[in-house]
Chimera marker file (.cmm) of the C-alpha trace (Angstrom):
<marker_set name="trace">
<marker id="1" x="7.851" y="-5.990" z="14.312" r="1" g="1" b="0" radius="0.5"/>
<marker id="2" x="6.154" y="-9.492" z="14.011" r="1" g="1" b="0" radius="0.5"/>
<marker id="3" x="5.383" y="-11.022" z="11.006" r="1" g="1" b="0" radius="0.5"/>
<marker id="4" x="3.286" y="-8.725" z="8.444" r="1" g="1" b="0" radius="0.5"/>
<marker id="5" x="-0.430" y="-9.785" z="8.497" r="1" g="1" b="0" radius="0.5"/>
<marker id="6" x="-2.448" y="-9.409" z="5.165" r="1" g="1" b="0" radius="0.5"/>
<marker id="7" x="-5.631" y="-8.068" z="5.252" r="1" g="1" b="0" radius="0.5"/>
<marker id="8" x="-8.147" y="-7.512" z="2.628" r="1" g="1" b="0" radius="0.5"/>
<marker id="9" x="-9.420" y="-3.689" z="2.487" r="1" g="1" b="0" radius="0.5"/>
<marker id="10" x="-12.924" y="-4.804" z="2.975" r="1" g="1" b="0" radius="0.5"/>
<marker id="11" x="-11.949" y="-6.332" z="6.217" r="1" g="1" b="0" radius="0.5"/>
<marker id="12" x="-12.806" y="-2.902" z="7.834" r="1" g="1" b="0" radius="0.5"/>
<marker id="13" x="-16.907" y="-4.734" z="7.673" r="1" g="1" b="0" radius="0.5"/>
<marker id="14" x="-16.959" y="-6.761" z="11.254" r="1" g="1" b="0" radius="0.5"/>
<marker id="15" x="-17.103" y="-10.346" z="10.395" r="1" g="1" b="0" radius="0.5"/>
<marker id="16" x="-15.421" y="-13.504" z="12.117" r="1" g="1" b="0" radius="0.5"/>
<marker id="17" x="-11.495" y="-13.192" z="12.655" r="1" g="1" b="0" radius="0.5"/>
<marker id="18" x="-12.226" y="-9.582" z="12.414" r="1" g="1" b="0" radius="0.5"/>
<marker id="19" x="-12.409" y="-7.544" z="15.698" r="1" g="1" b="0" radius="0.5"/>
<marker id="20" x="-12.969" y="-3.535" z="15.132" r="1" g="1" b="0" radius="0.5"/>
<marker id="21" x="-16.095" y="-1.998" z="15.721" r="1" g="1" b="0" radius="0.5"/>
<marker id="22" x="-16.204" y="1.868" z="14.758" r="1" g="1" b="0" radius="0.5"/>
<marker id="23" x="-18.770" y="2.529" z="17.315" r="1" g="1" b="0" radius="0.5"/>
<marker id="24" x="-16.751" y="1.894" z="20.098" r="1" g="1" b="0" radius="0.5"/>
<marker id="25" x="-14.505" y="5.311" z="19.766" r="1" g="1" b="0" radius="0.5"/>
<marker id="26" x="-10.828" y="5.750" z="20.304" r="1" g="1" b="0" radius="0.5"/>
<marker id="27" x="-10.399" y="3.114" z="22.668" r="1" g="1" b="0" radius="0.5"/>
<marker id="28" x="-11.068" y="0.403" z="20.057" r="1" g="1" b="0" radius="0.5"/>
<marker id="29" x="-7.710" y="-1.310" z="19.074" r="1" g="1" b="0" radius="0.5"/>
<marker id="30" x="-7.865" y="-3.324" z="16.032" r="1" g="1" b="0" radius="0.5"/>
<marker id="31" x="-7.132" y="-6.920" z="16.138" r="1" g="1" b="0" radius="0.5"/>
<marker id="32" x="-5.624" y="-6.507" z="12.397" r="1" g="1" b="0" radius="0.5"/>
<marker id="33" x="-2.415" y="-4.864" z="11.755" r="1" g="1" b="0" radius="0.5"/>
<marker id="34" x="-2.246" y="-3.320" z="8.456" r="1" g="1" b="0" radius="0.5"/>
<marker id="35" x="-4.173" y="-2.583" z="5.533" r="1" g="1" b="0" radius="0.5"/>
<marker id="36" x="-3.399" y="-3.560" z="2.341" r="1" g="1" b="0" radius="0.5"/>
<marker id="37" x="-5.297" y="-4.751" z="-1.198" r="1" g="1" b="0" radius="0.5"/>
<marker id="38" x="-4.891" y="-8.571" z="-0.698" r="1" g="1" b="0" radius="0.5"/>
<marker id="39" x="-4.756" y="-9.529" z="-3.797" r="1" g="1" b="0" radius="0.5"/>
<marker id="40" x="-1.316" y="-9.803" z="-5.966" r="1" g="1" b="0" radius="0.5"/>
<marker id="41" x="-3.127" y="-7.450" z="-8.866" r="1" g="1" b="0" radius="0.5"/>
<marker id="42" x="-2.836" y="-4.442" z="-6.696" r="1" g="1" b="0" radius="0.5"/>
<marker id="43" x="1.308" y="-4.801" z="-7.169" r="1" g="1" b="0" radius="0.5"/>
<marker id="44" x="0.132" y="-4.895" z="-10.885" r="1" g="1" b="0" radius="0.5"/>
<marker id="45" x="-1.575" y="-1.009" z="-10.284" r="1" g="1" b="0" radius="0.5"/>
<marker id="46" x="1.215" y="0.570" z="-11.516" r="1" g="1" b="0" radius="0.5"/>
<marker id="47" x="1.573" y="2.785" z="-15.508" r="1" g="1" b="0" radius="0.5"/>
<marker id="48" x="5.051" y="3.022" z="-17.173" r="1" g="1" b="0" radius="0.5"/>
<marker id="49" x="8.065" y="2.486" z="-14.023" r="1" g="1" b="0" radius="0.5"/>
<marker id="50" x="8.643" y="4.876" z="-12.503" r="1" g="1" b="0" radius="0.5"/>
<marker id="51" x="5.125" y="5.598" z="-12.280" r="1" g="1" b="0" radius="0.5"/>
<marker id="52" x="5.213" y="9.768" z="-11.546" r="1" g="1" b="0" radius="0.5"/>
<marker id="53" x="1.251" y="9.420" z="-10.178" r="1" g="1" b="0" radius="0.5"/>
<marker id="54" x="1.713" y="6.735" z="-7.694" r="1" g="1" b="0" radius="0.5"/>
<marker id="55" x="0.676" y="7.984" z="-4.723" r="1" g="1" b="0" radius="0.5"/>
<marker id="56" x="-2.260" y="9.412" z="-6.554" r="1" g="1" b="0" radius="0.5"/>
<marker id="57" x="-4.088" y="5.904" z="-6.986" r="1" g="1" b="0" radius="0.5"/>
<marker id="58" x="-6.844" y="5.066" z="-4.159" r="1" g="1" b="0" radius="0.5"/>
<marker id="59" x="-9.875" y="2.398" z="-4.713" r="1" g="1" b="0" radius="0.5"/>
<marker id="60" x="-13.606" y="2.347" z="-3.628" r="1" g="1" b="0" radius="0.5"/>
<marker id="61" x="-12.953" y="-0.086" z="-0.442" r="1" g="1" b="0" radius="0.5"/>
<marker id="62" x="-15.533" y="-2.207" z="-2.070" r="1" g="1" b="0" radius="0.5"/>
<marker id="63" x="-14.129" y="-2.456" z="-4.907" r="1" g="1" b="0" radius="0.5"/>
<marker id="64" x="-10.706" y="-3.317" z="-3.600" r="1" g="1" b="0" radius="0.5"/>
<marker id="65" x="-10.822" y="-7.089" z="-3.650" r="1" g="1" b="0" radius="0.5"/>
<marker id="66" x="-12.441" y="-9.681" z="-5.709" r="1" g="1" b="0" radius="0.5"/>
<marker id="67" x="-13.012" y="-10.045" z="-9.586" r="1" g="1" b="0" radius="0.5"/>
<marker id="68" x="-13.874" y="-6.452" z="-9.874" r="1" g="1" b="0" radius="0.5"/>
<marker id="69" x="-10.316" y="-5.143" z="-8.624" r="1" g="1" b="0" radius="0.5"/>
<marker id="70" x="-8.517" y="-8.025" z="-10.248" r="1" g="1" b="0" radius="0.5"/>
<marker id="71" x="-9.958" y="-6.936" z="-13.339" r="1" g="1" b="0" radius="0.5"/>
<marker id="72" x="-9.346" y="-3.105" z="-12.847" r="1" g="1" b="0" radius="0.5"/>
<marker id="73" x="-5.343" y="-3.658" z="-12.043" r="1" g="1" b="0" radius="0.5"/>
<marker id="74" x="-5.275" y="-5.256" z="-15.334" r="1" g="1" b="0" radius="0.5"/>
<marker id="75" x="-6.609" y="-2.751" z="-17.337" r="1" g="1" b="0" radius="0.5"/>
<marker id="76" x="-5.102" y="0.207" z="-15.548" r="1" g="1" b="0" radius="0.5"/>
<marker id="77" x="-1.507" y="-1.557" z="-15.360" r="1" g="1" b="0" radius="0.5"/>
<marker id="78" x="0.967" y="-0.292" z="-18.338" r="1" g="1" b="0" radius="0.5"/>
<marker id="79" x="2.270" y="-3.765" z="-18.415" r="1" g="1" b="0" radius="0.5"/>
<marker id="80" x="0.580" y="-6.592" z="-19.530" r="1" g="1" b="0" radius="0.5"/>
<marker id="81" x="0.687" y="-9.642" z="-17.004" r="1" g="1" b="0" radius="0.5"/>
<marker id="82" x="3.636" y="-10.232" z="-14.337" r="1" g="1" b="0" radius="0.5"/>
<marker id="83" x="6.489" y="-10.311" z="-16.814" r="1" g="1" b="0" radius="0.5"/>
<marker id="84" x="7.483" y="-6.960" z="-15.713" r="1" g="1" b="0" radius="0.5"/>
<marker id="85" x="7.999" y="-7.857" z="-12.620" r="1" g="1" b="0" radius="0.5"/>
<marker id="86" x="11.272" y="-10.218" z="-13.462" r="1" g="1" b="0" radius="0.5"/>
<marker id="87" x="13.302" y="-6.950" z="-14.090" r="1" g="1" b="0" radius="0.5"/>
<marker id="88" x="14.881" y="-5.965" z="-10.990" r="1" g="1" b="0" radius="0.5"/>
<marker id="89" x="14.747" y="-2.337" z="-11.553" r="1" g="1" b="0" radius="0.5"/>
<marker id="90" x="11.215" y="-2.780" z="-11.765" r="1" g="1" b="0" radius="0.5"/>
<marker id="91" x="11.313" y="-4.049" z="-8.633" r="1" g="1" b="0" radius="0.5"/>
<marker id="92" x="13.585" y="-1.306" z="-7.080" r="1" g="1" b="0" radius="0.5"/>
<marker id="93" x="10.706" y="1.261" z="-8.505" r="1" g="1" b="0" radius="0.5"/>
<marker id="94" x="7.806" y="-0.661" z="-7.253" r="1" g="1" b="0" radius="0.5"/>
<marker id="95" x="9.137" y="-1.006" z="-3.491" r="1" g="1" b="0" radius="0.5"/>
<marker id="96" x="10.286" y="2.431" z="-4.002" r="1" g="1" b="0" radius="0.5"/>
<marker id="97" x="6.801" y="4.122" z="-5.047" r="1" g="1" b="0" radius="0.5"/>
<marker id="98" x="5.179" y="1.479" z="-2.351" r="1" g="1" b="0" radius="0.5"/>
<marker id="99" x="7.502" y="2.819" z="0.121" r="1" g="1" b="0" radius="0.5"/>
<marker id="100" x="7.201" y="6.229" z="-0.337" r="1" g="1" b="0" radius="0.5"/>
<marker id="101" x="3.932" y="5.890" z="-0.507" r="1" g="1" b="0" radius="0.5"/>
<marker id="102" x="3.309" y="4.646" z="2.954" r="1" g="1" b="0" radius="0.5"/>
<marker id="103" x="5.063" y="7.200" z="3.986" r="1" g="1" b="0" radius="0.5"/>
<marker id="104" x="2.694" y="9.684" z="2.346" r="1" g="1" b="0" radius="0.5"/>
<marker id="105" x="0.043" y="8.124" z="4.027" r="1" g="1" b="0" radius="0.5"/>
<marker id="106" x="1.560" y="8.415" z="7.411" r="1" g="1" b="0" radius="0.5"/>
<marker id="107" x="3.895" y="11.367" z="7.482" r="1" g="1" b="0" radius="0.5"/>
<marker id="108" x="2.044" y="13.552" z="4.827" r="1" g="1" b="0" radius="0.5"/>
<marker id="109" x="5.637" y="13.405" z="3.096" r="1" g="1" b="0" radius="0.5"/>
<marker id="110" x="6.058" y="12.624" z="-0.284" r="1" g="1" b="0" radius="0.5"/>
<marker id="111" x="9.232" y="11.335" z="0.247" r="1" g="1" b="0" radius="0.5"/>
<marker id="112" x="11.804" y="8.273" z="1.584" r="1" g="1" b="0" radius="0.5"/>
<marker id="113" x="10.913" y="7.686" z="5.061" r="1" g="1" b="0" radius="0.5"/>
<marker id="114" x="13.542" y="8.839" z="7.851" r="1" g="1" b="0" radius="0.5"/>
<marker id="115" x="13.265" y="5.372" z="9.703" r="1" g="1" b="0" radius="0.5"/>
<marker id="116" x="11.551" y="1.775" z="8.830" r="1" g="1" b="0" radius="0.5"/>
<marker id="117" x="9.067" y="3.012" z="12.208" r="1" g="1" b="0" radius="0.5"/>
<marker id="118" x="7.573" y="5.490" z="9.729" r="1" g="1" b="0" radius="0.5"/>
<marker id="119" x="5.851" y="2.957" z="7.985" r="1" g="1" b="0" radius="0.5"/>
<marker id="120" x="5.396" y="0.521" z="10.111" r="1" g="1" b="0" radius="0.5"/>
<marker id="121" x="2.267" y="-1.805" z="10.086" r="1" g="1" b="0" radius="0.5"/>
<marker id="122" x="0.161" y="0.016" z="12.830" r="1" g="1" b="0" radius="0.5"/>
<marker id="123" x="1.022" y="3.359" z="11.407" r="1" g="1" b="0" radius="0.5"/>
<marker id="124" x="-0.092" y="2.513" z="8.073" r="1" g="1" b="0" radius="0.5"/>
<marker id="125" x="-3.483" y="1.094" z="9.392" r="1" g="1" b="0" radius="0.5"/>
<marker id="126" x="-4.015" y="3.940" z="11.207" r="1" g="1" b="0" radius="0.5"/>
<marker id="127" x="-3.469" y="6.589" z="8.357" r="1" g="1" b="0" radius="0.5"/>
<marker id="128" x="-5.264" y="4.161" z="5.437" r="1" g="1" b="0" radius="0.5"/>
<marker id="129" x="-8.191" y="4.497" z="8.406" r="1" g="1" b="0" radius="0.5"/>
<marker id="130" x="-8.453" y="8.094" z="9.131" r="1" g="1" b="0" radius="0.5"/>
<marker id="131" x="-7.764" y="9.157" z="5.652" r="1" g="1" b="0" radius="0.5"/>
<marker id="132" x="-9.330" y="7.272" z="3.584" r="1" g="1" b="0" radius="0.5"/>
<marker id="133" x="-11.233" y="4.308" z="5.049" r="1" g="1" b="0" radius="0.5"/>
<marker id="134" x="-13.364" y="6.391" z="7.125" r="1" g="1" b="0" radius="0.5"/>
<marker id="135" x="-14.187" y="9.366" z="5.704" r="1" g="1" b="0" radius="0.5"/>
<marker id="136" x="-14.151" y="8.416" z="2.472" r="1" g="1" b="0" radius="0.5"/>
<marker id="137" x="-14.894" y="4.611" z="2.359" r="1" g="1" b="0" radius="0.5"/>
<marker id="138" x="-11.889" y="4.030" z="-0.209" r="1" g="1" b="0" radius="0.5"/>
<marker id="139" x="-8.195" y="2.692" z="0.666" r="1" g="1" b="0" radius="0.5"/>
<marker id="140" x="-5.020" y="3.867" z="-1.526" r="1" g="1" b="0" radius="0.5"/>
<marker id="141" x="-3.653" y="1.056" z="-2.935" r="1" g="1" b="0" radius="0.5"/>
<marker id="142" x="-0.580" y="-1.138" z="-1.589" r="1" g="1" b="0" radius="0.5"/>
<marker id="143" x="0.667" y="-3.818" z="-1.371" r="1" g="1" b="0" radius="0.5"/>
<marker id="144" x="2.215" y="-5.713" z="1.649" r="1" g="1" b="0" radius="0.5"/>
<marker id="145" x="5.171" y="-7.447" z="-0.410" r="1" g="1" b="0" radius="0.5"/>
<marker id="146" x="7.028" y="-4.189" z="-1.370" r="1" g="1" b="0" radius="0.5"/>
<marker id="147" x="7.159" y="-2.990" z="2.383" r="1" g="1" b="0" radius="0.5"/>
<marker id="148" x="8.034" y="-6.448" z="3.501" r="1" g="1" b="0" radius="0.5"/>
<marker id="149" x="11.285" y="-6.225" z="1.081" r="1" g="1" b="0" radius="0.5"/>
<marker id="150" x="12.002" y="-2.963" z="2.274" r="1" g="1" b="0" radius="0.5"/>
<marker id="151" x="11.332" y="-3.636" z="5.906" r="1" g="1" b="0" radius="0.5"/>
<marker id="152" x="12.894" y="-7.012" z="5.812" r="1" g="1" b="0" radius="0.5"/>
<marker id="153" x="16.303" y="-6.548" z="3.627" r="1" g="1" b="0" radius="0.5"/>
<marker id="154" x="18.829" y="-3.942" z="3.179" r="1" g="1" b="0" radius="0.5"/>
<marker id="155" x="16.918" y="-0.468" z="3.310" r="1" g="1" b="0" radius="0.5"/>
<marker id="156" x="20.007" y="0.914" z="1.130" r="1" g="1" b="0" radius="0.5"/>
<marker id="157" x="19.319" y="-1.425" z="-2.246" r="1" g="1" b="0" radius="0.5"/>
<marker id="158" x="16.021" y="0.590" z="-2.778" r="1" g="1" b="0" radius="0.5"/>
<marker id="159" x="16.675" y="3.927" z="-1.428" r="1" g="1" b="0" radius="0.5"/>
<marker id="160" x="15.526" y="6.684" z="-4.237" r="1" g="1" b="0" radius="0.5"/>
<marker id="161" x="18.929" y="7.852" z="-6.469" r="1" g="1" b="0" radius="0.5"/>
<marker id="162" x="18.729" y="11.325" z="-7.741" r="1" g="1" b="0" radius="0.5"/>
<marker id="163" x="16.915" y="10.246" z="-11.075" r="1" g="1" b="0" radius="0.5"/>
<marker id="164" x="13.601" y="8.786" z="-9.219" r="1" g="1" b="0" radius="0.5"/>
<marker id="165" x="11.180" y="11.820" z="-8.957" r="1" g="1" b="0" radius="0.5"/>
<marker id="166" x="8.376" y="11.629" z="-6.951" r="1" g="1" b="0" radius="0.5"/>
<marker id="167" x="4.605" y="12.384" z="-7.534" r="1" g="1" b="0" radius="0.5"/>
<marker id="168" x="5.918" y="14.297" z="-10.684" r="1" g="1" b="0" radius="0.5"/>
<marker id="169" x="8.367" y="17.180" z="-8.820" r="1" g="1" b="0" radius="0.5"/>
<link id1="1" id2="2" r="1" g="1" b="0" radius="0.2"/>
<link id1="2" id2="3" r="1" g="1" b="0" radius="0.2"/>
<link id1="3" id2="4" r="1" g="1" b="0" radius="0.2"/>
<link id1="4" id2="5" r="1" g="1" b="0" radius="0.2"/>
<link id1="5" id2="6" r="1" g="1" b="0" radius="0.2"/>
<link id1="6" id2="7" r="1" g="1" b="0" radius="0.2"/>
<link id1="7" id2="8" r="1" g="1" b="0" radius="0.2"/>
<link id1="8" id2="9" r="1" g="1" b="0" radius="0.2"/>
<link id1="9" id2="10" r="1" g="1" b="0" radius="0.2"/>
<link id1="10" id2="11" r="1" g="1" b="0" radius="0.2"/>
<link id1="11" id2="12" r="1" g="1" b="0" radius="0.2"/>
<link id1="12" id2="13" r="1" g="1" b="0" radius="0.2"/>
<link id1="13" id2="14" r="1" g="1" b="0" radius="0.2"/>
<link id1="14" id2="15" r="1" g="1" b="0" radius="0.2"/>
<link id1="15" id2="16" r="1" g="1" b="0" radius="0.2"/>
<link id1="16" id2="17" r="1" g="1" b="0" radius="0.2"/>
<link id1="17" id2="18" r="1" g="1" b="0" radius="0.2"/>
<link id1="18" id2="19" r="1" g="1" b="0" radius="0.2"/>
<link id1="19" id2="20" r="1" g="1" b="0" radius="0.2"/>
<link id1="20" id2="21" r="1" g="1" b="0" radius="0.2"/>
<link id1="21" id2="22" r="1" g="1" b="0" radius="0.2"/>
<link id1="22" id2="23" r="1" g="1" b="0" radius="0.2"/>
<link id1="23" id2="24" r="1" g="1" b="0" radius="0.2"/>
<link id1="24" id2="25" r="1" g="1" b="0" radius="0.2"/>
<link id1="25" id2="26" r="1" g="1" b="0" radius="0.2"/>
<link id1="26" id2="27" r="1" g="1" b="0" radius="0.2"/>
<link id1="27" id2="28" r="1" g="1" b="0" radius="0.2"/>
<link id1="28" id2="29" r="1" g="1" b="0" radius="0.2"/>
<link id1="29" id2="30" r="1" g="1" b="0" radius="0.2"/>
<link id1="30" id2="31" r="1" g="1" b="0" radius="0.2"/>
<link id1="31" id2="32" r="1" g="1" b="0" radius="0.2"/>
<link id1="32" id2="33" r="1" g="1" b="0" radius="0.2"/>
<link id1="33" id2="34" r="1" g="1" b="0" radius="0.2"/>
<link id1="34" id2="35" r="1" g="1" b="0" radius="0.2"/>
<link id1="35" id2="36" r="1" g="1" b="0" radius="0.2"/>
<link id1="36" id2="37" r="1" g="1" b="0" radius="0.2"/>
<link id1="37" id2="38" r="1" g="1" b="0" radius="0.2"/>
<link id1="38" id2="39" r="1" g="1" b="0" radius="0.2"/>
<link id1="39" id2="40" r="1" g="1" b="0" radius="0.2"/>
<link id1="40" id2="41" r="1" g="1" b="0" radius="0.2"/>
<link id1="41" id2="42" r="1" g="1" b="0" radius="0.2"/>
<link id1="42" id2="43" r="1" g="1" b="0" radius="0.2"/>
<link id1="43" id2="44" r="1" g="1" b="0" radius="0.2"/>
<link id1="44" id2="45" r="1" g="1" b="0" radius="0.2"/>
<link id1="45" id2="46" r="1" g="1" b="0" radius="0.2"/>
<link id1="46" id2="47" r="1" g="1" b="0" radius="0.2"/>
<link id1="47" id2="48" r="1" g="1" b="0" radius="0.2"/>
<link id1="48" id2="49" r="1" g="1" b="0" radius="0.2"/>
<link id1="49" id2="50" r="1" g="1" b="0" radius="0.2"/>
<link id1="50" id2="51" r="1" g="1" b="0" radius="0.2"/>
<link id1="51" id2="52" r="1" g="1" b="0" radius="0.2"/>
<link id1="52" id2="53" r="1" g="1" b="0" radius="0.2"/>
<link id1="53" id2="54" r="1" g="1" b="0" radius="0.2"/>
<link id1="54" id2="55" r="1" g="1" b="0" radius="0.2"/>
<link id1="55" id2="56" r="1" g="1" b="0" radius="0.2"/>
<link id1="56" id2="57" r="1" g="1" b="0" radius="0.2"/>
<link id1="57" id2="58" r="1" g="1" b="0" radius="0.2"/>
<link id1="58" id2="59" r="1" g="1" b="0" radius="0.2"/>
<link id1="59" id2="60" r="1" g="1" b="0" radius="0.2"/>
<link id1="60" id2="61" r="1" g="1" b="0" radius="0.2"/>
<link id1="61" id2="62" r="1" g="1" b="0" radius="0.2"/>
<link id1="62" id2="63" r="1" g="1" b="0" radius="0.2"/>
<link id1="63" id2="64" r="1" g="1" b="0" radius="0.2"/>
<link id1="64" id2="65" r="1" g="1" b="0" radius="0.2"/>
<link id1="65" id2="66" r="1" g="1" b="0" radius="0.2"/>
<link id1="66" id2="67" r="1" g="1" b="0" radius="0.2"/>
<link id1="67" id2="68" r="1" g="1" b="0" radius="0.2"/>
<link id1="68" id2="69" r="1" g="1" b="0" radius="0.2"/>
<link id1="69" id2="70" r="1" g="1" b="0" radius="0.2"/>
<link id1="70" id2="71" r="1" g="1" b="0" radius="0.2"/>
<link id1="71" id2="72" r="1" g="1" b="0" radius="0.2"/>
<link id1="72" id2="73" r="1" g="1" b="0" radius="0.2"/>
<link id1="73" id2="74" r="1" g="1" b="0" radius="0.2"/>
<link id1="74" id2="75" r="1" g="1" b="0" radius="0.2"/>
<link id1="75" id2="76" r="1" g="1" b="0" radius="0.2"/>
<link id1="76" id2="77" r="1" g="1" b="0" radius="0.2"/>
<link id1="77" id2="78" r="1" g="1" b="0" radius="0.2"/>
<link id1="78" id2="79" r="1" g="1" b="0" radius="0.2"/>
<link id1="79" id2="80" r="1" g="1" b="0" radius="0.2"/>
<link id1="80" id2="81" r="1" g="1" b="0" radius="0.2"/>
<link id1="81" id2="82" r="1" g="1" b="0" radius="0.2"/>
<link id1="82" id2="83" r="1" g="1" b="0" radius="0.2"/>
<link id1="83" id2="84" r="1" g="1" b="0" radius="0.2"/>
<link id1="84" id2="85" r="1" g="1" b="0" radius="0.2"/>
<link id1="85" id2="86" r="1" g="1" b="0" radius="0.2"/>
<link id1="86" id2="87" r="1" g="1" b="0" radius="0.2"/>
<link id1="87" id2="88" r="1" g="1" b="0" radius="0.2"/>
<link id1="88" id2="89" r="1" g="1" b="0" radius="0.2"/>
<link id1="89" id2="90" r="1" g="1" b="0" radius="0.2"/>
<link id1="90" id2="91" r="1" g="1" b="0" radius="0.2"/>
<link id1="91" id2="92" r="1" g="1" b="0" radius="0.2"/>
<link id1="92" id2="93" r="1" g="1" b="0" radius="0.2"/>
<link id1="93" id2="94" r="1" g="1" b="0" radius="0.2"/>
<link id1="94" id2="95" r="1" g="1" b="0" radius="0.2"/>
<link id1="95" id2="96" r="1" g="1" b="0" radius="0.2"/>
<link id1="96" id2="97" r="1" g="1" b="0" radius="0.2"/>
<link id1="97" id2="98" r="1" g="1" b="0" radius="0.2"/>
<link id1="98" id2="99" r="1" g="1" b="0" radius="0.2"/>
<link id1="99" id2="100" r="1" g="1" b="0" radius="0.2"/>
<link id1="100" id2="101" r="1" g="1" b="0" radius="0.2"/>
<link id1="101" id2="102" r="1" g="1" b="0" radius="0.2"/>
<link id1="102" id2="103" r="1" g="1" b="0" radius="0.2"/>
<link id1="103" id2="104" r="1" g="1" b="0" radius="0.2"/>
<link id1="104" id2="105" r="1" g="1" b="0" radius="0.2"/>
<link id1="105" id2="106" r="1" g="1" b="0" radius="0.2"/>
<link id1="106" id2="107" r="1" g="1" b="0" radius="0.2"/>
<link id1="107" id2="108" r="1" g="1" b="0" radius="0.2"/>
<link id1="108" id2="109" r="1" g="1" b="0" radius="0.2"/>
<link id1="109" id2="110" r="1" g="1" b="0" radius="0.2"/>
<link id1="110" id2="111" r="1" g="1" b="0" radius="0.2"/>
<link id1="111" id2="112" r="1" g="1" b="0" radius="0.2"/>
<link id1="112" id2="113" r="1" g="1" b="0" radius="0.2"/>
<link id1="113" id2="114" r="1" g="1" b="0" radius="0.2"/>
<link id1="114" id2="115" r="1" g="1" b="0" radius="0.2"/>
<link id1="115" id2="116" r="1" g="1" b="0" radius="0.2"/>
<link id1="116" id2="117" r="1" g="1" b="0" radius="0.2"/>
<link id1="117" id2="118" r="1" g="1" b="0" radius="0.2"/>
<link id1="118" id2="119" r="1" g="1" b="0" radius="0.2"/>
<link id1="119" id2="120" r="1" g="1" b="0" radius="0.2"/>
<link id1="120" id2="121" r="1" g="1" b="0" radius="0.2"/>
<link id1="121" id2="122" r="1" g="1" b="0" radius="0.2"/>
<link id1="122" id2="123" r="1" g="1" b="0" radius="0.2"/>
<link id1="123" id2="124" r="1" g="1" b="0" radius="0.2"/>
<link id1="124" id2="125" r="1" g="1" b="0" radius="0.2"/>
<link id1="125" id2="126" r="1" g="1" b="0" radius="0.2"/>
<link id1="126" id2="127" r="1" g="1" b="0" radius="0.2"/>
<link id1="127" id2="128" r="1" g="1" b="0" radius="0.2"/>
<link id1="128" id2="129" r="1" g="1" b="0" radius="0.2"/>
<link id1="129" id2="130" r="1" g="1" b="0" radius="0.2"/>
<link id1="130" id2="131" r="1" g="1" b="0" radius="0.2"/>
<link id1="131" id2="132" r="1" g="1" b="0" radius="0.2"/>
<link id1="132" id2="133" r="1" g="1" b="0" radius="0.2"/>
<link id1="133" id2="134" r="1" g="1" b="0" radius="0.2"/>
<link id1="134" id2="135" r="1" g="1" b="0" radius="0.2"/>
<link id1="135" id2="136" r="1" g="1" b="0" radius="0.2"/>
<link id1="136" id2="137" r="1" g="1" b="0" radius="0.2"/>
<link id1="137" id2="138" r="1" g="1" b="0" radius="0.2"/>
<link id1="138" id2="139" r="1" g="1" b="0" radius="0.2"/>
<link id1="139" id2="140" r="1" g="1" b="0" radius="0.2"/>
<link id1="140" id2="141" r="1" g="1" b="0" radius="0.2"/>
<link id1="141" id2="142" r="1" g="1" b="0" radius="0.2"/>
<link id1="142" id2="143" r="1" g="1" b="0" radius="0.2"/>
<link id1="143" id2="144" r="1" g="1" b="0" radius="0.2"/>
<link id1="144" id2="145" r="1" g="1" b="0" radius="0.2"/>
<link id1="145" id2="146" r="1" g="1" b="0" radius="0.2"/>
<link id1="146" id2="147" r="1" g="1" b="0" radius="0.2"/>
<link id1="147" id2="148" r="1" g="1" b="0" radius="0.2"/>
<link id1="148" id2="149" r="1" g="1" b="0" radius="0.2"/>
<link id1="149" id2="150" r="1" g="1" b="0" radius="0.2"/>
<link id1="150" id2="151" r="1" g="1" b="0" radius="0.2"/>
<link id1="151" id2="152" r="1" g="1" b="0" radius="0.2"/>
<link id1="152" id2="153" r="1" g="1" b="0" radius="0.2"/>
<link id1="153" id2="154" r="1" g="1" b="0" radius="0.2"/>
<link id1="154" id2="155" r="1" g="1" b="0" radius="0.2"/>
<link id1="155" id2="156" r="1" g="1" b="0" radius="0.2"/>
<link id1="156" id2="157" r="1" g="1" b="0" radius="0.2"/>
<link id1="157" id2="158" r="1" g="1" b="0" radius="0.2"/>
<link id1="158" id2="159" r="1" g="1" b="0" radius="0.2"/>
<link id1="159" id2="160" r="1" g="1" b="0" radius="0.2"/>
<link id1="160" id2="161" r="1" g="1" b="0" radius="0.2"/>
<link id1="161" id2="162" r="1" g="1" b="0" radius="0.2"/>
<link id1="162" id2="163" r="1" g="1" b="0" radius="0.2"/>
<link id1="163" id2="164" r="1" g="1" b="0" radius="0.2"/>
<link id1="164" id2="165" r="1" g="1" b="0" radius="0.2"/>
<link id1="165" id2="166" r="1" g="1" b="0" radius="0.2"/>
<link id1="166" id2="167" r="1" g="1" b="0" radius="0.2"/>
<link id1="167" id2="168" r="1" g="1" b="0" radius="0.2"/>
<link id1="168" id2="169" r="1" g="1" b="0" radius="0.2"/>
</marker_set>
């Protein structure tokens, strides 16, 4: 896997950099790799860690980026600012929930993935595009820096221990 490229969720709209067109059908490959919010506020879309409802949070794809999604991760996040985020068990939770999340989106399994290929880039495109950018015009919210530290480092610092419970089970 190359380098992770961050794109905004509206980048689905062709514009310059941007090479998908919809109208072309199946054969169309994007040029962009994976979809995630941009922004560093969508790592702030998170209530109390662990956050049982995590995989439950999606955004208008409009509304994704920009002022008006800044402004909405602030007000929905439990925490108040990025202070949270010096705790390294916060940390653990949020690439955990990210994680397991992108999984979700590409393995319809609310759980760990079996191998870092489950939620790799082009998977994750693909399923935030045929679930939810497409028929719906919305993307669920991630964020590119979780996955990074999970695809990048040690896959056993943030694997799930018996207390994490996912999506409220």
């Amino acid at each position: 896997m190359s380098g992770f490229v961050i794109v905004t969720c509206v980048s689905f709209n062709i514009r310059p950099g941007i090479h998908y067109d919809r109208n072309v059908g199946e054969a169309a490959k994007p040029s962009i790799v994976a979809v995630y919010c941009m922004t560093i506020e969508s790592i702030q879309y998170t209530k109390e860690l662990p956050d049982r409802n995590f995989h439950q949070y999606i955004v208008n794809r409009m509304d994704s980026v920009g002022k008006k999604f800044k402004k909405e991760a602030r007000q929905f996040c439990f925490y108040r600012g990025y202070a949270f985020l010096k705790d390294a068990d916060n940390w653990k939770h949020i690439v955990q929930q990210k994680v397991v999340k992108a999984n979700e989106l590409t393995k319809d399994s609310l759980s760990w993935p079996l191998t870092k290929d489950d939620v790799e880039q082009m998977a994750v495109f693909e399923a935030q595009l045929g679930k939810h950018v497409l028929p719906h015009d919305n993307v669920a919210i991630l964020n590119a820096f979780p996955l990074f530290l999970f695809y990048y480092f040690l896959t056993e610092r943030f694997i799930p221990n018996d207390n994490l419970r996912l999506g409220g089970k």
